[in-house]
C-alpha positions in Angstrom: 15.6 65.6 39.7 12.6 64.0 40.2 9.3 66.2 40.4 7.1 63.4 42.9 6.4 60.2 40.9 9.4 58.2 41.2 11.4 56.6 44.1 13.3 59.9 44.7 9.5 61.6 45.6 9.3 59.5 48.5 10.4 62.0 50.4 7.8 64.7 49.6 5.5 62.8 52.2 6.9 62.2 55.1 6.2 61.9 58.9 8.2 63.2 62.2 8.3 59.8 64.2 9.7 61.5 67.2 7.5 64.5 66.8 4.3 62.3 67.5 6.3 60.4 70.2 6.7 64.3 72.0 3.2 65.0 71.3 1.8 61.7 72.8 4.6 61.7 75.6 3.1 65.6 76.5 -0.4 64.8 76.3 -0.2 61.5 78.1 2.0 63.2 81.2 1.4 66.1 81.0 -1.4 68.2 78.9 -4.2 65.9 80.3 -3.2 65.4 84.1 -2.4 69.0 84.2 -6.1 70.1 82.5 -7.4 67.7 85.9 -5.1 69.5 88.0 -6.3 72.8 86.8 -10.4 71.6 87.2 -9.8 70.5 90.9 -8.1 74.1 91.6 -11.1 75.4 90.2 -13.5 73.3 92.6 -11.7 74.1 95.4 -11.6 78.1 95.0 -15.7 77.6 93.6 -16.4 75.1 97.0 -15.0 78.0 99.1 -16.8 80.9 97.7 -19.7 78.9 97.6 -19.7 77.9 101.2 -18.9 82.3 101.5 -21.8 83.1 100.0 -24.1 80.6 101.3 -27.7 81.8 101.4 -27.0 84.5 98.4 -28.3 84.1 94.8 -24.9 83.8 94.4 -24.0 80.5 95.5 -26.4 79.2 93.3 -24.9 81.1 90.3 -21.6 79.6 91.7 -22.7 75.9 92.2 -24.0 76.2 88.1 -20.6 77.7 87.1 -18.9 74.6 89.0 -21.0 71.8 87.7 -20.1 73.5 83.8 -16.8 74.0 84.1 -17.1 70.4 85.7 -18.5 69.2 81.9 -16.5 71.4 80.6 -13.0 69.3 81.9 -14.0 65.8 81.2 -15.3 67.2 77.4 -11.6 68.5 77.4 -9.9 65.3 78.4 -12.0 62.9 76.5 -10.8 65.3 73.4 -7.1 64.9 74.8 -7.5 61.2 75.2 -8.9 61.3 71.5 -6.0 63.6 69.8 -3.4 61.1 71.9 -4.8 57.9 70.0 -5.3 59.6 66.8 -1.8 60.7 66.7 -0.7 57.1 67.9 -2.1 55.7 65.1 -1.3 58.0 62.1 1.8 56.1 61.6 0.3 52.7 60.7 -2.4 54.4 58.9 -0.1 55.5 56.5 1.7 52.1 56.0 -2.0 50.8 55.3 -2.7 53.2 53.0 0.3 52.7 51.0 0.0 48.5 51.0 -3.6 49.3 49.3 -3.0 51.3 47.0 0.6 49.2 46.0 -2.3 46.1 46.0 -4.5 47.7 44.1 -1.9 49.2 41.2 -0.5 45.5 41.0 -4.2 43.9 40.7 -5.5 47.2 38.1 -1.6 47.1 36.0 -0.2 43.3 36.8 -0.4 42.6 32.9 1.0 46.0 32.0 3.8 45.4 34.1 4.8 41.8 33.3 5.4 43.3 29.8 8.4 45.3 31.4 9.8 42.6 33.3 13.0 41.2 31.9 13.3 37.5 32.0 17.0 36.2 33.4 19.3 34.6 30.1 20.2 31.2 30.4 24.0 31.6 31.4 26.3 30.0 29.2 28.1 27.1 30.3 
């Protein structure tokens, strides 16, 4: 039983390859055109009313709302865009921080562990 420090703790870290794959798959075809999607529904229905309240304080209140929520999309899917790359590189971020802190331990404990290292016997012939 090993409680994290030897071979058998490897797998107390661990990450879901084909969870990230989904994640990147949904926010690459899905989450992000769908948030444009949404934002152009939203222009169209705020255009109309606009154009149905034309001459009213209101279509000025209306054309504000619009260019916000406007701001409000692109912020969204530059955060998408963002949350897709981060989670696309996770993975190899991972595999670097293991190689430097494996090149460190062997540059900090080389000595240390030379001492351990058995030397093959001459066979006997």
């Amino acid at each position: 039983m090993s409680n994290g420090g030897g071979p058998k703790g490897r797998d107390k870290l661990k990450t879901n390859e084909s969870g990230k794959a989904g994640a990147v798959k949904a926010l690459r075809e899905d989450i992000r055109p769908d948030t444009g999607v949404a934002g152009a529904k939203a222009d169209e229905k705020t255009t109309k009313a606009v154009t149905a309240f034309s001459g009213w304080a209101t279509a000025i209140g209306l054309k504000d709302v619009q260019a916000e929520l406007d701001l409000q999309v692109q912020g969204l899917q530059a955060r998408l865009s963002a949350d897709e790359m981060a989670v696309q590189r996770t993975a190899q971020d991972f595999l670097n921080f293991d190689h430097q802190t494996g090149d460190g331990f062997n540059r900090q404990n080389g000595d240390l562990l030379d001492r351990f290292f058995v030397q093959p016997r001459p066979s006997d012939n």
